[in-house]
C-alpha positions as CSV (number, residue, x, y, z in Angstrom):
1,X,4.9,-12.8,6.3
2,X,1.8,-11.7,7.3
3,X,-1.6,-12.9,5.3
4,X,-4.9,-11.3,5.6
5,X,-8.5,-12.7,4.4
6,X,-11.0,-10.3,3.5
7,X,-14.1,-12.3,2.7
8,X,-17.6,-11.4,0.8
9,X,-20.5,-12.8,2.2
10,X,-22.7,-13.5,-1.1
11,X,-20.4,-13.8,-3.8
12,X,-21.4,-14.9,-7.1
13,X,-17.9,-16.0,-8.1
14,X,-16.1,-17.0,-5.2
15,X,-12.4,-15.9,-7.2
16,X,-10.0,-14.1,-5.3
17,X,-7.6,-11.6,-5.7
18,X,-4.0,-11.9,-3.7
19,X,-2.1,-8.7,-3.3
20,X,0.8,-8.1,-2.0
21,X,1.9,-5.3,-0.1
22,X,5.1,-3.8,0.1
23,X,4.9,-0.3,2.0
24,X,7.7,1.8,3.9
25,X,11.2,0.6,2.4
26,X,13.1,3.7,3.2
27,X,15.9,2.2,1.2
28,X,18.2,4.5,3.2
29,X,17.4,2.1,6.0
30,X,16.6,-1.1,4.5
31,X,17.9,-4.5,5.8
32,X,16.9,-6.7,3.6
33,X,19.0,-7.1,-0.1
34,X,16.9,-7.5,-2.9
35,X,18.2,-11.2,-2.9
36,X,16.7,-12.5,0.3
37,X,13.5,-10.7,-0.6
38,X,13.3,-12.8,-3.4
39,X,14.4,-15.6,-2.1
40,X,11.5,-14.9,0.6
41,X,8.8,-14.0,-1.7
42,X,9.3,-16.4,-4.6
43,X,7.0,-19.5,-3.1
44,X,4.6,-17.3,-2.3
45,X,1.0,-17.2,-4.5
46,X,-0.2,-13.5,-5.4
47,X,-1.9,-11.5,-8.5
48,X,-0.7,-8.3,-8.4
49,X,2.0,-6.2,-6.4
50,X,1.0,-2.9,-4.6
51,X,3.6,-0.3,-3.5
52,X,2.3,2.1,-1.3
53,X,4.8,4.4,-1.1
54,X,8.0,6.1,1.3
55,X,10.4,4.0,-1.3
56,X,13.1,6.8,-0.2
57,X,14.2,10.3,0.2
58,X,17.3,11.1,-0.7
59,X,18.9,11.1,-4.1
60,X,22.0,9.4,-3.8
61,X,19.3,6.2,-2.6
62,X,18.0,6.3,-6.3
63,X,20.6,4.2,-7.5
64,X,19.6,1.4,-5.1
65,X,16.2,1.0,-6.2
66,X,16.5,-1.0,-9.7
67,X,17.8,-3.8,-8.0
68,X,14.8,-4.2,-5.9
69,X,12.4,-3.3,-8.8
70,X,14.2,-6.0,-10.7
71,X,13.1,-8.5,-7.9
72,X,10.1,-7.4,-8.2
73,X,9.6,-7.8,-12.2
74,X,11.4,-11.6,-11.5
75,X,8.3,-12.4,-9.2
76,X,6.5,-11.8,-12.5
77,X,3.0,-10.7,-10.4
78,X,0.4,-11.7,-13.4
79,X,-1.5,-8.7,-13.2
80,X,1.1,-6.6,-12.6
81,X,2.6,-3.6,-10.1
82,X,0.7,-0.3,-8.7
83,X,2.4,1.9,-6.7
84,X,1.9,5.3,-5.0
85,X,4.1,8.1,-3.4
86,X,4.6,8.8,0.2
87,X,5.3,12.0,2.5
88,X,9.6,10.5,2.5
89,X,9.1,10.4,-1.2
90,X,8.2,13.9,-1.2
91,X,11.0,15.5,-0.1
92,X,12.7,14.8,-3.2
93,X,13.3,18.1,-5.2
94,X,11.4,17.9,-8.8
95,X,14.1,16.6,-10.6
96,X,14.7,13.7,-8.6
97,X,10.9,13.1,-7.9
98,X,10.8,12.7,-11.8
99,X,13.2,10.2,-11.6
100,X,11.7,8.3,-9.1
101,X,8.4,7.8,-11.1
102,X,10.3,7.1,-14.2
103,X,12.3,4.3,-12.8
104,X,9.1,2.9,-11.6
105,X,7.1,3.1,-14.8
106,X,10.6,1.6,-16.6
107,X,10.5,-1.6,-14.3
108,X,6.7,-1.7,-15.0
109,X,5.4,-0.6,-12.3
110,X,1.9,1.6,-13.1
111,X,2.4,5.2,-10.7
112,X,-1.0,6.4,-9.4
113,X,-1.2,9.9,-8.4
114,X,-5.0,10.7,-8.2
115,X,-6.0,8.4,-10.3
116,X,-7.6,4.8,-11.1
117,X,-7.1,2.1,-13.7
118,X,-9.5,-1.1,-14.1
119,X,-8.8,-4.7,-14.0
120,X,-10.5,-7.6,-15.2
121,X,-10.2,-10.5,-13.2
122,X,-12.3,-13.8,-15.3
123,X,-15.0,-11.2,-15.9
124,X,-14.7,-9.3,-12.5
125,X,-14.3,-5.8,-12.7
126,X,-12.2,-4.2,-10.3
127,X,-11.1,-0.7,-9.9
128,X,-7.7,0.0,-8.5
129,X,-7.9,3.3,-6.8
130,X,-4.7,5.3,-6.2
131,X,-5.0,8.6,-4.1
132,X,-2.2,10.6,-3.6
133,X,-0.4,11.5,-0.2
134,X,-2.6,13.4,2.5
135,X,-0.4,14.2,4.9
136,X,1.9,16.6,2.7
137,X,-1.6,17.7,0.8
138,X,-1.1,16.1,-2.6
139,X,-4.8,13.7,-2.4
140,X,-7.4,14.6,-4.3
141,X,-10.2,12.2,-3.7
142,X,-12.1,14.0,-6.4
143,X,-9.6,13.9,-8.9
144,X,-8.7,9.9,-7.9
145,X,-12.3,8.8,-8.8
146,X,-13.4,11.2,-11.5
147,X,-14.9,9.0,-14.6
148,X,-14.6,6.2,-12.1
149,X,-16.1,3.3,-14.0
150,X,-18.9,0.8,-12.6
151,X,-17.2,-2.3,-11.2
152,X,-17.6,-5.2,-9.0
153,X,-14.7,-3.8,-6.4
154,X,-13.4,-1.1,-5.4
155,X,-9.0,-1.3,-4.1
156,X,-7.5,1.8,-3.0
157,X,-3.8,2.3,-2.3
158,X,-2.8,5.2,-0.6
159,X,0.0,6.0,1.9
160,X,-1.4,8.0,4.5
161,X,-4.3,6.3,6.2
162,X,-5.5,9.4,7.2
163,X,-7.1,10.0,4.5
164,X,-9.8,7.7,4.9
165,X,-11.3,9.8,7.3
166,X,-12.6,12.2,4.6
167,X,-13.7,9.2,2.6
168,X,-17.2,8.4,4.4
169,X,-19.1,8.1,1.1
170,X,-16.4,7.5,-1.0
171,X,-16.4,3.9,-3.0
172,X,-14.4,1.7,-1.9
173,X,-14.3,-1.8,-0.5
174,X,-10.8,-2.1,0.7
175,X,-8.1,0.4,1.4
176,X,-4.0,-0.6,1.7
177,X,-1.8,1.7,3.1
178,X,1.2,2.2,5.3
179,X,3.1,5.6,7.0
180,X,2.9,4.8,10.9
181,X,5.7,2.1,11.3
182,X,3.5,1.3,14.3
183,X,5.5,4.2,15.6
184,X,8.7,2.3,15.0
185,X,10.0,3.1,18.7
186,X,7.1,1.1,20.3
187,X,8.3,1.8,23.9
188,X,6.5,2.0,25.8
189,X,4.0,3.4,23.5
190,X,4.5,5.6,20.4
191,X,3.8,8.8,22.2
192,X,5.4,10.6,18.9
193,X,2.9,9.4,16.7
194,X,0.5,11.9,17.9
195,X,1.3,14.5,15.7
196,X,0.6,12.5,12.4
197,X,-3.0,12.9,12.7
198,X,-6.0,11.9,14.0
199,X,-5.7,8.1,13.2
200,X,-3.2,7.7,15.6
201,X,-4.2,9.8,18.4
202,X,-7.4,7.7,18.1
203,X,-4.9,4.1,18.7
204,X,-5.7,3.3,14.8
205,X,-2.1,2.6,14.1
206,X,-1.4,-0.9,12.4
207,X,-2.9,-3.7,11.1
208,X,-6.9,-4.3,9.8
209,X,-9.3,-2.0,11.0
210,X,-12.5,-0.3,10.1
211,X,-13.7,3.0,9.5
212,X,-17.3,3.7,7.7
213,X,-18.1,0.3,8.5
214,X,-15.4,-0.7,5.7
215,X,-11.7,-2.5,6.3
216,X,-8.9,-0.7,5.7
217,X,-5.1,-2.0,6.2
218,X,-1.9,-0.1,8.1
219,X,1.0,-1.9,7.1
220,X,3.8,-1.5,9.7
221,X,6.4,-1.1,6.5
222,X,9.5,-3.0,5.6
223,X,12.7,0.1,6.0
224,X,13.0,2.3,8.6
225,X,13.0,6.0,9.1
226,X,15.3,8.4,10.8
227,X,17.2,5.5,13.1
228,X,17.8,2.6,12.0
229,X,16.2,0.4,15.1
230,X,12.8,-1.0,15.3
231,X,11.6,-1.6,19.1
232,X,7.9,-3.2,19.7
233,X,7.1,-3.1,15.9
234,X,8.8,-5.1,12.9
235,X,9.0,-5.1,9.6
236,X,6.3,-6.5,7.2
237,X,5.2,-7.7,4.1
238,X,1.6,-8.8,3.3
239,X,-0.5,-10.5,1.3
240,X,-4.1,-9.6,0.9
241,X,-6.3,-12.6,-0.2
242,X,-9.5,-10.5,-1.4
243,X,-12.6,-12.4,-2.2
244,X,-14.0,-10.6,-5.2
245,X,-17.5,-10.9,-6.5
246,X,-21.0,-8.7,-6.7
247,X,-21.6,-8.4,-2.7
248,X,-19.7,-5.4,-0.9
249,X,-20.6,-6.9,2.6
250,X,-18.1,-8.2,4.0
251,X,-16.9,-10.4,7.4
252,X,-13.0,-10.4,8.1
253,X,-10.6,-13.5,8.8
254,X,-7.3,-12.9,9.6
255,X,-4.5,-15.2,10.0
């Protein structure tokens, strides 16, 4: 389990917000049984969960995900689940896309494509942020924070990371995302990550990192892709302990 601080220097409030991030599960490939990840994630303290996307793509892989949405619900996450689509997810023809984002929404899980919602956290506003997948061209960063309201912070979830290269400007404190595996084959180096964009042929592959002078997070993913081996990377789940509160600068602890 990996945990990550993000702290605000001159908060008012000094609340915080704990996410958790599941990205990547590839259910075609996953390891874990919806079982042990609840038996590994029920001690564990967090507000809301976030989803950010490659859940699967293949059809006959639908019928696996309720179980793991059920887990999910059983955590009971207070403020309840997000969760965008990825490039795997994609693939799906329309019909099966559909029923993708209707099993979601039925296990309660809010689907964001392009769009935002707001939360109130004891009188903190914050704006969860949910932009669409770049690599296969379906983000719209206009679209994701038209009739944004004001708030105190601003969460994106994405899948793609690469997007927040065209987001110099944009609003937004924190961004979660996933996509990269840390190249999954991480031997010696993942050479083949070159081709999915700039991010990674600038070494910006996993992990916290910065870009616009504001933190961003690559999760290296829970499933695999393609074969079912991970070498030099490993799966991941994280939780995000956010301070929330009026300031937007902010100094990073990780541990």
């Amino acid at each position: 389990m990996e945990k990550v601080r993000i702290e605000a220097r001159h908060t008012r409030s000094g609340q915080s917000l704990k996410v958790l991030q599941i990205s990547d599960m590839h259910l075609e490939n996953l390891s874990i049984s919806p079982k042990e990840l609840y038996t590994r994630l029920k001690d564990e303290d967090f507000d809301l969960i976030a989803l950010t996307g490659d859940f699967l793509d293949r059809k006959r892989t639908l019928k696996k995900l309720p179980d793991y949405l059920e887990t999910f619900q059983k955590l009971n996450p207070p403020l309840g689940m997000y969760a965008v689509f990825g490039n795997h997810d994609y693939v799906l023809r329309e019909g099966h896309f559909k029923q993708l984002e209707q099993l979601l929404n039925r296990y309660g899980c809010q689907t964001m494509r392009n769009e935002h919602t707001q939360i109130d956290v004891n009188g903190v506003k914050i704006n969860i942020i949910g932009i669409d997948d770049y690599g296969t061209g379906h983000s719209d960063l206009f679209a994701s924070y038209d009739g944004l309201e004001e708030s105190d912070y601003n969460l994106v979830l994405t899948h793609d990371p690469n997007v927040v290269l065209d987001m110099d400007g944009s609003q937004f404190d924190y961004l979660l995302s996933g996509h990269f595996h840390n190249g999954q084959i991480h031997w010696p180096k993942p050479y083949h990550l070159v081709k999915m964009g700039k991010l990674a042929r600038m070494n910006m592959v996993k992990g916290l990192l910065y870009m616009h002078e504001k933190p961003f997070y690559i999760s290296e993913g829970l499933g695999q892709t393609g074969l079912n081996i991970r070498v030099g990377s490993r799966p991941e789940l994280t939780i995000h302990e956010i301070q929330i509160g009026k300031a937007q600068t902010q100094s990073v602890a990780v541990s």
